[in-house]
OpenMM code with the backbone's topology and positions (N, CA, C; nanometers):
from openmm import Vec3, app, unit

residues = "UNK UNK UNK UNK UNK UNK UNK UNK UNK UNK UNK UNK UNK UNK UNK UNK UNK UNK UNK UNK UNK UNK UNK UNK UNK UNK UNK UNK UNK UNK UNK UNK UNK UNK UNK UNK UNK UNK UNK UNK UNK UNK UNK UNK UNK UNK UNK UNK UNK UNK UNK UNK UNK UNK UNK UNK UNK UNK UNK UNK UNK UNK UNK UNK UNK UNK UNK UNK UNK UNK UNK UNK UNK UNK UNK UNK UNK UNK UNK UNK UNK UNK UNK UNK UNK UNK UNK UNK UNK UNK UNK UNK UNK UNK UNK UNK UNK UNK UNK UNK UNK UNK UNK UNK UNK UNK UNK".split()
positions = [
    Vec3(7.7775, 8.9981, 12.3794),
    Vec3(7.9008, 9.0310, 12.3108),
    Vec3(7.9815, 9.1256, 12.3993),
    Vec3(8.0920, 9.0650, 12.4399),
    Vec3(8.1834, 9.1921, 12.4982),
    Vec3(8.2176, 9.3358, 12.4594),
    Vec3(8.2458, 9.3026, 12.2551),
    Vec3(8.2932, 9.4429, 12.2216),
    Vec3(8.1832, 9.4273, 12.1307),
    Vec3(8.1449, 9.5260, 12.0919),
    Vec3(8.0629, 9.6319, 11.9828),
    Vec3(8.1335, 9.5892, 11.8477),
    Vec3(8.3165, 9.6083, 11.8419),
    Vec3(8.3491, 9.6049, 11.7159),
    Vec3(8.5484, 9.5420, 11.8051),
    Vec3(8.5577, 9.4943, 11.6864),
    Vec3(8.7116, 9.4269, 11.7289),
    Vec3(8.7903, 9.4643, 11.6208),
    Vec3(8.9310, 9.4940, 11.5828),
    Vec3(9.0101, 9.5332, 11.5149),
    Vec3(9.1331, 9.4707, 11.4997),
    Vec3(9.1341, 9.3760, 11.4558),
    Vec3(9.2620, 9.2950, 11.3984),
    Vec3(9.3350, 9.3585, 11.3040),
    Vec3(9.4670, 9.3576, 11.3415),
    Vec3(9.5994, 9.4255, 11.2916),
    Vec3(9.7049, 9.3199, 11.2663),
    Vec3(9.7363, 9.2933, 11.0747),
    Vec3(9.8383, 9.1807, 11.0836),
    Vec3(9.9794, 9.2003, 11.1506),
    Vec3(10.0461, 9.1670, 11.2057),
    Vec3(10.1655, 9.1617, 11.2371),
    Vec3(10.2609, 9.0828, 11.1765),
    Vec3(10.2379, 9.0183, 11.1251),
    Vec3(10.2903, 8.8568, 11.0178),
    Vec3(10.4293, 8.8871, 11.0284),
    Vec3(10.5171, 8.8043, 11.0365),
    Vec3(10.6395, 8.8270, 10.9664),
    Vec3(10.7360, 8.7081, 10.9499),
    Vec3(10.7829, 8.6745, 10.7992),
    Vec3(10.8621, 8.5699, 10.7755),
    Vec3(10.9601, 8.6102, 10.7407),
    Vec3(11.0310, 8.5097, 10.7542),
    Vec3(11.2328, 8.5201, 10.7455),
    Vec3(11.2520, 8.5717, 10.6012),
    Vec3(11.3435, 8.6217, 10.5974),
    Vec3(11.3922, 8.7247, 10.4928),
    Vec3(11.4320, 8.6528, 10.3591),
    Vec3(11.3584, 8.6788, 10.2704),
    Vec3(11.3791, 8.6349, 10.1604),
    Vec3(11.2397, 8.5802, 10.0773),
    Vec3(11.1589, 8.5853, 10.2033),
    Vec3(11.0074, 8.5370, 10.1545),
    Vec3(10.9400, 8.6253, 10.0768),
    Vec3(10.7972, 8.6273, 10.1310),
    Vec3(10.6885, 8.6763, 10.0526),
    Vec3(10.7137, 8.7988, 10.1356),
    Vec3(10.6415, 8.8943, 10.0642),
    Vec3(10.6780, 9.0738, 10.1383),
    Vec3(10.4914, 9.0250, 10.2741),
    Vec3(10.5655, 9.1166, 10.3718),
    Vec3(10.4592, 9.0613, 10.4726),
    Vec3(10.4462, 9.2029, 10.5957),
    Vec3(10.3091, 9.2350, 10.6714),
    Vec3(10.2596, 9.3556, 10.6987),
    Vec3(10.3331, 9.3845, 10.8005),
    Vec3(10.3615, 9.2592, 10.8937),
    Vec3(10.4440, 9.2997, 11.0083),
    Vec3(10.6003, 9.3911, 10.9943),
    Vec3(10.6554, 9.3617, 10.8507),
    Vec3(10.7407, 9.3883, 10.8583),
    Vec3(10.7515, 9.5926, 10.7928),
    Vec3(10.5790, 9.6160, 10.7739),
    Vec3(10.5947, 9.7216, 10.7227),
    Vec3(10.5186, 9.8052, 10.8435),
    Vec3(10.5667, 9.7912, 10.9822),
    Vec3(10.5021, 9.9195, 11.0727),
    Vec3(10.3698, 9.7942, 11.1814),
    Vec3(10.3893, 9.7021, 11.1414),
    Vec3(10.2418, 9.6046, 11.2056),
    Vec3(10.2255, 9.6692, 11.3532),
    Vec3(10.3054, 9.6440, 11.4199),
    Vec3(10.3136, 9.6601, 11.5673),
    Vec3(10.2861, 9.7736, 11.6233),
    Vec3(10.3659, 9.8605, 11.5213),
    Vec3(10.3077, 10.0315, 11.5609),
    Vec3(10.2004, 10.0681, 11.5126),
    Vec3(10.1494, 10.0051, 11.4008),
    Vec3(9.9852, 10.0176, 11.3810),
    Vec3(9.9087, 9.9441, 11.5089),
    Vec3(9.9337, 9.8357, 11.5666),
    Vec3(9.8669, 9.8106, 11.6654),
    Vec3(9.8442, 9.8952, 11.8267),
    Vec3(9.9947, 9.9036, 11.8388),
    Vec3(10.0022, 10.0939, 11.9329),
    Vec3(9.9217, 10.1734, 11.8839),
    Vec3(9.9531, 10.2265, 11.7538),
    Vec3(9.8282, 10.3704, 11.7235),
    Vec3(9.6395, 10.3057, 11.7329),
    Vec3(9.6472, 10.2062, 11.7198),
    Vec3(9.5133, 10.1754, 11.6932),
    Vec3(9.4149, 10.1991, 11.8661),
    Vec3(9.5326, 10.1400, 11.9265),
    Vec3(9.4796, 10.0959, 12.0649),
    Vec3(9.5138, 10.2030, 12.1252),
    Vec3(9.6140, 10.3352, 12.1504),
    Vec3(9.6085, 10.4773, 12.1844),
    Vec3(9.4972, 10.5283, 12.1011),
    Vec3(9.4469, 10.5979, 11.9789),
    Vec3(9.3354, 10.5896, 11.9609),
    Vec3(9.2148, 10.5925, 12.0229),
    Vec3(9.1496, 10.4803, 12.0144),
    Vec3(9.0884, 10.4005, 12.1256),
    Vec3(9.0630, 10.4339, 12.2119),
    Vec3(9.2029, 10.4101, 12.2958),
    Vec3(9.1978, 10.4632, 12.4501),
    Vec3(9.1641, 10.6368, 12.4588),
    Vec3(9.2270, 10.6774, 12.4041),
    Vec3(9.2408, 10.8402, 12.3780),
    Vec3(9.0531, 10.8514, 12.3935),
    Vec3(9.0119, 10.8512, 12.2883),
    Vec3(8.8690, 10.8304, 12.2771),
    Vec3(8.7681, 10.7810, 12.3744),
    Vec3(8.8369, 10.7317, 12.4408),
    Vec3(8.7270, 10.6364, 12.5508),
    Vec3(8.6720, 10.5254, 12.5380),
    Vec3(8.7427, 10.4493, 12.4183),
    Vec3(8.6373, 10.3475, 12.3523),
    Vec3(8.6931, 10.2566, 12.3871),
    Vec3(8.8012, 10.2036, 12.4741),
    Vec3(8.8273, 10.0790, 12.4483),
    Vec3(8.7766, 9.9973, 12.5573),
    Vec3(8.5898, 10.0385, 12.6056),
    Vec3(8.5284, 9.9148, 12.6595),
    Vec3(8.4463, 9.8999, 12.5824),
    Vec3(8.4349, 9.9363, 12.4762),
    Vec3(8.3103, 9.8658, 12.3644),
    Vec3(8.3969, 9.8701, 12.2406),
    Vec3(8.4936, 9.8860, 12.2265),
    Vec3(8.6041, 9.8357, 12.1033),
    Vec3(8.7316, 9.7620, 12.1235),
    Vec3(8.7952, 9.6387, 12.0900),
    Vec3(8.9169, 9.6246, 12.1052),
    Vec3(9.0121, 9.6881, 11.9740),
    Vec3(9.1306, 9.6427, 12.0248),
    Vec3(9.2564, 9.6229, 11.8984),
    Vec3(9.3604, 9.5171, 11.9112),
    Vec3(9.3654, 9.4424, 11.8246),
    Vec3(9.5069, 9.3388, 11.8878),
    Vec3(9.5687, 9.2874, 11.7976),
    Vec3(9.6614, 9.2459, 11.7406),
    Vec3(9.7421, 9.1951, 11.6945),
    Vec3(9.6951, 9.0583, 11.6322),
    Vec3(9.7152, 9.0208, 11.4825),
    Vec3(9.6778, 8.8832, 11.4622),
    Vec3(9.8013, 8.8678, 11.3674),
    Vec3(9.7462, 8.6578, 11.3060),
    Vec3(9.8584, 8.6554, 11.2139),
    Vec3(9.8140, 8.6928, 11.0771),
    Vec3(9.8776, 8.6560, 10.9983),
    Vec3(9.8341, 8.6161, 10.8362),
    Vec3(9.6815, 8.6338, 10.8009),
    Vec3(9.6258, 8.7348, 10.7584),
    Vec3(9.5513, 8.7210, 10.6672),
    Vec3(9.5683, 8.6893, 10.5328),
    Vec3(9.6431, 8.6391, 10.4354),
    Vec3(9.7254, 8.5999, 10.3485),
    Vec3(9.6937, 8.7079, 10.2545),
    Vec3(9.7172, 8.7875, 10.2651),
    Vec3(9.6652, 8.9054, 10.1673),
    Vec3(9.8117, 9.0562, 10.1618),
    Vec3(9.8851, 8.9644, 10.1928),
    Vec3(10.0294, 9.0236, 10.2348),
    Vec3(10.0616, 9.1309, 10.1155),
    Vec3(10.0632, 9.1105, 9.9895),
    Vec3(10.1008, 9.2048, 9.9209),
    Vec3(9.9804, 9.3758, 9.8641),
    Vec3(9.8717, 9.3565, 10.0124),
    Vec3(9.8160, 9.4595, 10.0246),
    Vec3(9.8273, 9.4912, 10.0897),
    Vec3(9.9116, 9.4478, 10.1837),
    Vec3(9.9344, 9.4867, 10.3319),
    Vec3(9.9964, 9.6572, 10.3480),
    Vec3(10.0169, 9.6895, 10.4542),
    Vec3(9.9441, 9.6320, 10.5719),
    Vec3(9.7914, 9.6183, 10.6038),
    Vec3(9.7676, 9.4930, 10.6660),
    Vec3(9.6139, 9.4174, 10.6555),
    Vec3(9.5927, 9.4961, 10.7671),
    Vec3(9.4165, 9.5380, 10.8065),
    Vec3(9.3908, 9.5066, 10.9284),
    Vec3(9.2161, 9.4920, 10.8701),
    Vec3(9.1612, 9.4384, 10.9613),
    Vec3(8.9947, 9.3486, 10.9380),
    Vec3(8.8981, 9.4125, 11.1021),
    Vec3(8.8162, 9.4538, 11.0203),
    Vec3(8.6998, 9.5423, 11.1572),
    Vec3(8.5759, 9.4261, 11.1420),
    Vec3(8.5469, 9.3395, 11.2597),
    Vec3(8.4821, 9.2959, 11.2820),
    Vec3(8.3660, 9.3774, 11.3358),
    Vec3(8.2629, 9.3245, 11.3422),
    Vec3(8.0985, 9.2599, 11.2885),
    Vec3(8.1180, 9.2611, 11.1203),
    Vec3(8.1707, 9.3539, 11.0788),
    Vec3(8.1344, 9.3702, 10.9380),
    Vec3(8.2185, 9.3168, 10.8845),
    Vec3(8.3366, 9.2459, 10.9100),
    Vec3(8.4144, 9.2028, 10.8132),
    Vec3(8.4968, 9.2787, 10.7175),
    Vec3(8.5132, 9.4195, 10.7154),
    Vec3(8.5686, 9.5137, 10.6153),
    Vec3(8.7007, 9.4876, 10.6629),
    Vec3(8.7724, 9.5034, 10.5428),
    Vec3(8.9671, 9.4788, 10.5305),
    Vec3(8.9554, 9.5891, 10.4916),
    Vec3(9.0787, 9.6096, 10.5468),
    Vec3(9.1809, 9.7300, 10.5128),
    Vec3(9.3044, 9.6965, 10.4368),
    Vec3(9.3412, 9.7663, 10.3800),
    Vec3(9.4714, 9.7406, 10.2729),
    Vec3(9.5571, 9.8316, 10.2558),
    Vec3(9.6834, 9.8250, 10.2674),
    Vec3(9.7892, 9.9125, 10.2596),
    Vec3(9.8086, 10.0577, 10.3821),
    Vec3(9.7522, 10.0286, 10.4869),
    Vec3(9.7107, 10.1214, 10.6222),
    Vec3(9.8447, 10.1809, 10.6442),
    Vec3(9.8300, 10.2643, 10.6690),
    Vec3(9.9676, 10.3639, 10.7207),
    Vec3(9.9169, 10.3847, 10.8312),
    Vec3(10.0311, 10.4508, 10.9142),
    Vec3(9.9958, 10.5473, 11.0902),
    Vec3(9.8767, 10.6592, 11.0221),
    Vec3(9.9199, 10.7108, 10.9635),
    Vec3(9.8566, 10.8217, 10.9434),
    Vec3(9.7202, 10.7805, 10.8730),
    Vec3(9.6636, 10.6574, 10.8732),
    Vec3(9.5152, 10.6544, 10.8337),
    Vec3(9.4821, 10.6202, 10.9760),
    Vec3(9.5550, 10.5987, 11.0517),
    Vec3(9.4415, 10.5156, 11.2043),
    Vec3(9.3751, 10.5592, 11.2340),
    Vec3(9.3949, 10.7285, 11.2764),
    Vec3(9.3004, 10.8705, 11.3250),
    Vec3(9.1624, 10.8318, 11.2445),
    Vec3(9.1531, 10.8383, 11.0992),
    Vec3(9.0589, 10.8185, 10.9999),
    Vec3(8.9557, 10.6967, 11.0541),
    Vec3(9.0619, 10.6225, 11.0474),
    Vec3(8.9403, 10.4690, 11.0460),
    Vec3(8.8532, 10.4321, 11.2111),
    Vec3(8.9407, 10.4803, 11.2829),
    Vec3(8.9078, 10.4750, 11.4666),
    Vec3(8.7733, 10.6312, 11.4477),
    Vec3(8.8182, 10.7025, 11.3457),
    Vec3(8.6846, 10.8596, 11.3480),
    Vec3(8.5564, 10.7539, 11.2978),
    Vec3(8.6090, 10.7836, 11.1820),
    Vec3(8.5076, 10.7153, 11.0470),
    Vec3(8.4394, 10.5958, 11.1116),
    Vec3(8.5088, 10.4875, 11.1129),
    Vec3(8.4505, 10.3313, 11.1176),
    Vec3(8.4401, 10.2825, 11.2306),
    Vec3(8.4981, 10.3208, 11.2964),
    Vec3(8.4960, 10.2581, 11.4914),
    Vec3(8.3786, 10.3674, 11.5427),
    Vec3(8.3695, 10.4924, 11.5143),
    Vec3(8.3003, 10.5769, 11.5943),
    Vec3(8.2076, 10.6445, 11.5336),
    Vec3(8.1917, 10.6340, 11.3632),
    Vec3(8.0734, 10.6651, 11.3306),
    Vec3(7.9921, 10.5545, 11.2167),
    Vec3(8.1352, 10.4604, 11.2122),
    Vec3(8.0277, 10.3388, 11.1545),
    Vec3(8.0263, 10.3928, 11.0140),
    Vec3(8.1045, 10.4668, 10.9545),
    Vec3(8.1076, 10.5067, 10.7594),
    Vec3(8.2536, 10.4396, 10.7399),
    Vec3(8.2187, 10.2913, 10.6568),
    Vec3(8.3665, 10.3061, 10.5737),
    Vec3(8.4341, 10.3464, 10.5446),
    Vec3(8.6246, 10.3074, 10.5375),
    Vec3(8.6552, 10.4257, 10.4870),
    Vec3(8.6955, 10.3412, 10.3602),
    Vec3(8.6402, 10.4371, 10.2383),
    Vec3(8.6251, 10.3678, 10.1109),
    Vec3(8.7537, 10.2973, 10.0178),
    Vec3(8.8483, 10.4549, 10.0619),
    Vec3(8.9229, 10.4689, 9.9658),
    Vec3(9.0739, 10.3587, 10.0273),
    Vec3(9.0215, 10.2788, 10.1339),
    Vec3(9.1505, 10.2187, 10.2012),
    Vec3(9.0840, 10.0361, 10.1642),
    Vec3(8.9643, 10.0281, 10.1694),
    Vec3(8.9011, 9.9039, 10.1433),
    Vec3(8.9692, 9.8068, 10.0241),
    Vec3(9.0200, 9.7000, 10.0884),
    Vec3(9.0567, 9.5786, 9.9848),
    Vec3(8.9369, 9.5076, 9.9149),
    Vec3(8.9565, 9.5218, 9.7569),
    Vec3(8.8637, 9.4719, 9.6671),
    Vec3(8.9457, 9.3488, 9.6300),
    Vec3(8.8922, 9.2196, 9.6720),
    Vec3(8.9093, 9.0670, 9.6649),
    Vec3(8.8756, 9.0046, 9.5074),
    Vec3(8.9017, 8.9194, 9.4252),
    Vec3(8.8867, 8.8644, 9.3689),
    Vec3(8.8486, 8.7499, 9.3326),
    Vec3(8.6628, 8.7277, 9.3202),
    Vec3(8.5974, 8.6443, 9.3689),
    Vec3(8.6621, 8.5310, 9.2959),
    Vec3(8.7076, 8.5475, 9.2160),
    Vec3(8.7596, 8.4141, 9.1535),
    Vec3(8.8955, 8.3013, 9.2312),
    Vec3(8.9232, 8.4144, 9.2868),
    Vec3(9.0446, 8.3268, 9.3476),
    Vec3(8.9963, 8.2304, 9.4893),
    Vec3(8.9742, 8.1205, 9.5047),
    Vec3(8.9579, 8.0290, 9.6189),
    Vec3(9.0541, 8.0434, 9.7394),
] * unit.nanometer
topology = app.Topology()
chain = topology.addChain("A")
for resn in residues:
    res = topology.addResidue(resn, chain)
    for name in ("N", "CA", "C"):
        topology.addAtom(name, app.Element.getBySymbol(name[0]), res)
């Protein structure tokens, strides 16, 4: 495995009038803070960060998803990145209170 842990950040964004979508609430500059972070830290040869599309989960947005484990994030501001790059990239504790709770019922 190249990275330890990978960090997908939605960027999404559709033409105006659509569905409300993450890119259009900060995506890109969450992907800057994620990956300064990171770098800041020293981590970004056993962690990435990058930019993805649609997790369709837009009206929790802004999305971002920490691989091995699969944990979503929901509604992320700048000011949680510090948190989740401490907490979850570097000591591996969820951060609880940002975690998207899914609804097994929905397909």
């Amino acid at each position: 495995m190249l990275y330890q842990k990978h960090i997908f950040i939605c960027t999404n964004q559709r033409p105006e009038g659509s569905r409300v979508c993450c890119g259009e609430q900060h995506g890109l500059a969450l992907v800057a803070a994620f990956k300064k972070a990171i770098k800041d830290r020293g981590l970004n040869t056993e962690i990435r960060a990058q930019r993805a599309g649609c997790f369709d989960a837009c009206e929790r947005g802004p999305s971002v998803v920490v691989y091995p484990e699969g944990i979503f994030y929901g509604k992320v501001q700048l000011s949680d990145v510090e948190e989740i790059v401490k907490e979850h990239l570097e000591n591996n504790r969820i951060v609880e209170r940002l975690v998207m709770k899914f609804d097994n019922s929905r397909v």
